[in-house]
N, C-alpha and C positions, 0 to 999 in steps of 0.2 A: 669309274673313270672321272678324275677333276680335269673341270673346262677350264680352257685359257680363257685371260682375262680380257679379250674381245669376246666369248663366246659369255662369259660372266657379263660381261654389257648390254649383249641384245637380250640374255634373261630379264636384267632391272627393270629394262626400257619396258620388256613385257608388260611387267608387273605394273607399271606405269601406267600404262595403256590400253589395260584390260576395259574400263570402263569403255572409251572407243571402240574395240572389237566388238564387247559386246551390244553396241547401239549397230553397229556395221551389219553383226548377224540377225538383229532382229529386222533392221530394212530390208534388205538382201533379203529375205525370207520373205515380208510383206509385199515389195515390188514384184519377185515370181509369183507369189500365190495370185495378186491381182492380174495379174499379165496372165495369167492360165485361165480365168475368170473370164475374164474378158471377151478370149480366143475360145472359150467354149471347150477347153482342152482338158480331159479327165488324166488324172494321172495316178499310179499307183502307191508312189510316197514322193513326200516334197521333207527334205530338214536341212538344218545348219546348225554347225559348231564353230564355237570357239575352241582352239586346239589348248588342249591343256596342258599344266607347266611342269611334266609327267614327260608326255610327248615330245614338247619343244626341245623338253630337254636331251630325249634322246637321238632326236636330230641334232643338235648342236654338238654334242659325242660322235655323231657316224661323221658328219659336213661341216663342221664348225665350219671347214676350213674352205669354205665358196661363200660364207656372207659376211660381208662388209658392216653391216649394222639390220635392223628388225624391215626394215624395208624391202631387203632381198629377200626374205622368205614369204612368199606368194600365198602361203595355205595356212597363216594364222586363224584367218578367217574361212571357213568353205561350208561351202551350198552342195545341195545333190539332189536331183532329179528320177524321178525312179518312174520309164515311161512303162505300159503295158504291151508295149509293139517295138521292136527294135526301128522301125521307118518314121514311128515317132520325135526320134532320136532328133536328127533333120530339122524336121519343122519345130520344133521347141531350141534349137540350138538359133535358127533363123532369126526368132522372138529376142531372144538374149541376146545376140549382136544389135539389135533394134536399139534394145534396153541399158544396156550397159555398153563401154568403151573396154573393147578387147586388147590386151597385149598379145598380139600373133607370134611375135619372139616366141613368147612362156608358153604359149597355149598348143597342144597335141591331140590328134584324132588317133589313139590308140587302136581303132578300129583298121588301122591301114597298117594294124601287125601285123604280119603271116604266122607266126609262131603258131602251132596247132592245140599246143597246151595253154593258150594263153586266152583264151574264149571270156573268163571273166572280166579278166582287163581290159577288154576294147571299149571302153568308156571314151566319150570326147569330154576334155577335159579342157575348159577353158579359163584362165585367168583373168581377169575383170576389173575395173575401177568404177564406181557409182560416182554418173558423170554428175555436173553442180546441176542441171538444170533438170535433174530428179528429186535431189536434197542439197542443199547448203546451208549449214551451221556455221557460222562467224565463231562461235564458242570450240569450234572442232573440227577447223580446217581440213585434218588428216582424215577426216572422214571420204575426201575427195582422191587422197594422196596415196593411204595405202591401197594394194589389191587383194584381192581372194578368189579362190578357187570353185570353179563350177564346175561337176563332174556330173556327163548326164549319160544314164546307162538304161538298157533293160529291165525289164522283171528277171528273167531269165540269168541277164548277165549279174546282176544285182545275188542272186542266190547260188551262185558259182561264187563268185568271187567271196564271199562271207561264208561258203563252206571250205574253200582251197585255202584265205586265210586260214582258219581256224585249224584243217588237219593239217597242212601243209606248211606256211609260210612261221607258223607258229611253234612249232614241235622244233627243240631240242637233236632230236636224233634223225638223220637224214634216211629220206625215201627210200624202200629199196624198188630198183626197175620195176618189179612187178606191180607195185603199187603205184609207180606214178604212170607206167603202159593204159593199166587201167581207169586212170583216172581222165588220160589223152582222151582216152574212146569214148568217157560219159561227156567230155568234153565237146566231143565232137557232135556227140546224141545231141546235147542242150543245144548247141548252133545251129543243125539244122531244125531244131523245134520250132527256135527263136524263127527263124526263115520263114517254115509254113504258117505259123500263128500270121506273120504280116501277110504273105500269100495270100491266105484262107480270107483274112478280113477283106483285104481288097476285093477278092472274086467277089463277097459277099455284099458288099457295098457296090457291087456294079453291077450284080442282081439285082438289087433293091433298086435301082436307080431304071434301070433299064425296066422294071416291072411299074415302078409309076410314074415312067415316061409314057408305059402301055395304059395303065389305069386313064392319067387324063386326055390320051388321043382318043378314050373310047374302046379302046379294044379290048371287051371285056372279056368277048369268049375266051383269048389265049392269055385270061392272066388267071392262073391258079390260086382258087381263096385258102389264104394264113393269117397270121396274126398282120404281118404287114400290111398285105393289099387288102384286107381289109380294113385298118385305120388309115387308110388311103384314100379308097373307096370312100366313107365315111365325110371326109374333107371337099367331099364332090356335094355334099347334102342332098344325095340322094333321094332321100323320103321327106325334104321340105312342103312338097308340093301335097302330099297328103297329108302330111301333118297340118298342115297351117287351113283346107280345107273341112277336117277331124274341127278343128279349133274353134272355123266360123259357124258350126251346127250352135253355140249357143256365144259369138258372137264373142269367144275368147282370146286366151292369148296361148302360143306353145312358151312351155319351160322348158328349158334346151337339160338332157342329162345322158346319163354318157349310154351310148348305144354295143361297145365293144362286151359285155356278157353274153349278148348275142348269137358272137359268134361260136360259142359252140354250139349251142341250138342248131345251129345253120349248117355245122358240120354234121351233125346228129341227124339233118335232116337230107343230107345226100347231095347239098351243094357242093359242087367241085371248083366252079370258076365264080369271077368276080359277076360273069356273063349269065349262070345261074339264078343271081339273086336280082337282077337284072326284069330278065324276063318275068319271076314272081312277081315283083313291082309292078309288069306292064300290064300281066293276066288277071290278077288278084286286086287289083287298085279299086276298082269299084266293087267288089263284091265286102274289102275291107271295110271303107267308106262305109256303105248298110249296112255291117255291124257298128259300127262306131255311132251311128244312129242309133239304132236301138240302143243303146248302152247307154248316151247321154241323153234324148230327149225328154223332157223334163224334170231334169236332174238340177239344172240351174248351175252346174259345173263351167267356171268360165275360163281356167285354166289345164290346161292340157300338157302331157309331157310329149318330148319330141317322139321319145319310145312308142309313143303310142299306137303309131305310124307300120314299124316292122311288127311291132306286136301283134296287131291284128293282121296284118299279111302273112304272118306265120300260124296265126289259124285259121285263116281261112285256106292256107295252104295244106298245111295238117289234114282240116276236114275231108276236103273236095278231093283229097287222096284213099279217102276212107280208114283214116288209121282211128277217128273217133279219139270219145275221152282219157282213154290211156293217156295217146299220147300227148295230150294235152298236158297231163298230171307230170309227164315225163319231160316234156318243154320246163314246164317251172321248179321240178326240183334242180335244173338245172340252171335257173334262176336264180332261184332263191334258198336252194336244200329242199330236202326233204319237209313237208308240214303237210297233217291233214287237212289242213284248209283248200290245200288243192285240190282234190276231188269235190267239195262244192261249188269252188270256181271253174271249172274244167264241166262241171254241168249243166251250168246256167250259161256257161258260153254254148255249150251244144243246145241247150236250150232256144237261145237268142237264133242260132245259126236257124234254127227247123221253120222258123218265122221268115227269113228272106229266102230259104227255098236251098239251102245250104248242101243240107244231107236230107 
């Protein structure tokens, strides 16, 4: 199909103005990437295109006949957002009104479609100008002047849509009912996926939130140890107070290192609550302490690790239970893997223990 010679005009100008676009897309790219940055905001894919002279052109064959010159087409340039959470959607669209100067005319919440096959498409999709007081180029005014397209969707919606192009919007020979009935219904599947994936997170972040609002009121017994409350726990520095006395036996210093391998030991050993390891601390504190004496006195050892602290509250927990060097050998390969070096360490610690009266 040959274009009329308006639609031949906004091609040249293209062609013209390719260098502009593509400085447009790589800002536009830049400025979201830093603004998600920023916001602490993970996202699943971020890109931009310049549309190519492929494309434009066959838009200017379907519409020639709605643009006036290169200015009226909105989507030379476009951006896309690709959140993990459909409620995402929202607060990253917030961001880019911040960011950019929207045309509300051009701009569509395709999400306020009802159509029930149309689940891919509910992308919001906003049209944009990068206002001067982000970027101003004297050498490329129209950097100010033209718009482009922000479309910001789901994962979910994201993989609908690039599978329905592809079988559907693509193909030559039309749907038959049965084909596109079922495609309604996987449609429908994916929406309400997209639904409880944001659901489920929320619940789950109001767990967490609610569990270490319990961790720092104290209320140990009713917070169940996990990976969470216990890197929660943790943030309470718990075992500073022995550690940092572990330290002064020769007058050292603690080296702070990470205490979370711990915690499976800790589940291994029948801890259920944060309230658990709690009490260990209050029963075992000094019986720890006198091992840690033995261990360093006259070693000249003036630095200490923070570990040092659960470590030995964990055997001396071990011991006084009667489970002996096994389970000792069994605390550290869970440490460290498996090594025979464990059973001479696991011995000379039962060793040390039989001197303060342990086992």
């Amino acid at each position: 199909m040959k274009l009329d010679m308006k639609s031949e005009m906004i091609l040249e100008e293209y062609h013209e103005k390719l260098p502009l676009f593509e400085r447009m897309k790589t800002l536009v790219l830049n400025l979201l990437r830093d603004c998600l940055d920023e916001n602490h905001i993970l996202v699943s894919g971020l890109e931009a295109r310049v549309k190519t002279e492929q494309s434009l052109t066959g838009k200017l064959e379907l519409k020639g006949y709605k643009y006036h010159s290169l200015e009226d087409i909105t989507d030379i340039v476009g951006a896309r957002i690709i959140t993990f959470y459909s409620d995402e959607v929202d607060i990253i669209s917030a961001l880019a009104e911040k960011l950019f100067e929207i045309d509300w005319d051009n701009s569509v919440d395709k999400r306020k479609m009802l159509e029930i096959d149309r689940f891919g498409y509910l992308s919001l999709h906003y049209v944009c100008r990068i206002p001067e007081a982000l970027c101003k180029d004297p050498e490329m005014p129209q950097l100010n002047q033209f718009r482009f397209e922000l479309q910001m969707r789901s994962t979910l919606q994201h993989v609908w849509a690039n599978m329905y192009h592809d079988i559907g919007y693509k193909s030559d020979v039309e749907i038959p009912l049965e084909y596109q009935r079922n495609m309604t219904r996987l449609a429908g599947m994916l929406e309400m996926a997209d639904e409880q994936f944001s659901r489920i997170r929320k619940e789950i972040n109001g767990y967490r939130r609610t569990v270490q609002s319990m961790v720092a009121n104290g209320n140990f017994d009713e917070v169940p140890l996990n990976g969470d409350t216990f890197r929660g726990f943790l943030k309470l520095r718990p075992f500073k107070n022995l550690a940092d006395k572990i330290a002064a036996i020769n007058q050292g210093e603690v080296y702070e290192d990470n205490l979370m391998p711990y915690y499976n030991v800790l589940l291994h050993m029948n801890m259920k609550t944060i309230g658990d390891i709690v009490r260990m601390c209050n029963e075992n504190a000094e019986s720890a302490y006198q091992l840690a004496l033995l261990q360093l006195a006259g070693t000249g050892l003036d630095i200490v690790t923070y570990s040092v602290a659960l470590q030995n509250l964990c055997f001396v927990t071990i011991l006084k239970k009667g489970y002996g060097e096994s389970e000792l050998v069994r605390m550290f390969n869970l440490l460290y893997g498996e090594n025979d070096y464990h059973h001479q360490r696991a011995k000379r610690i039962c060793e040390q223990a039989r001197k303060i009266n342990l086992i």
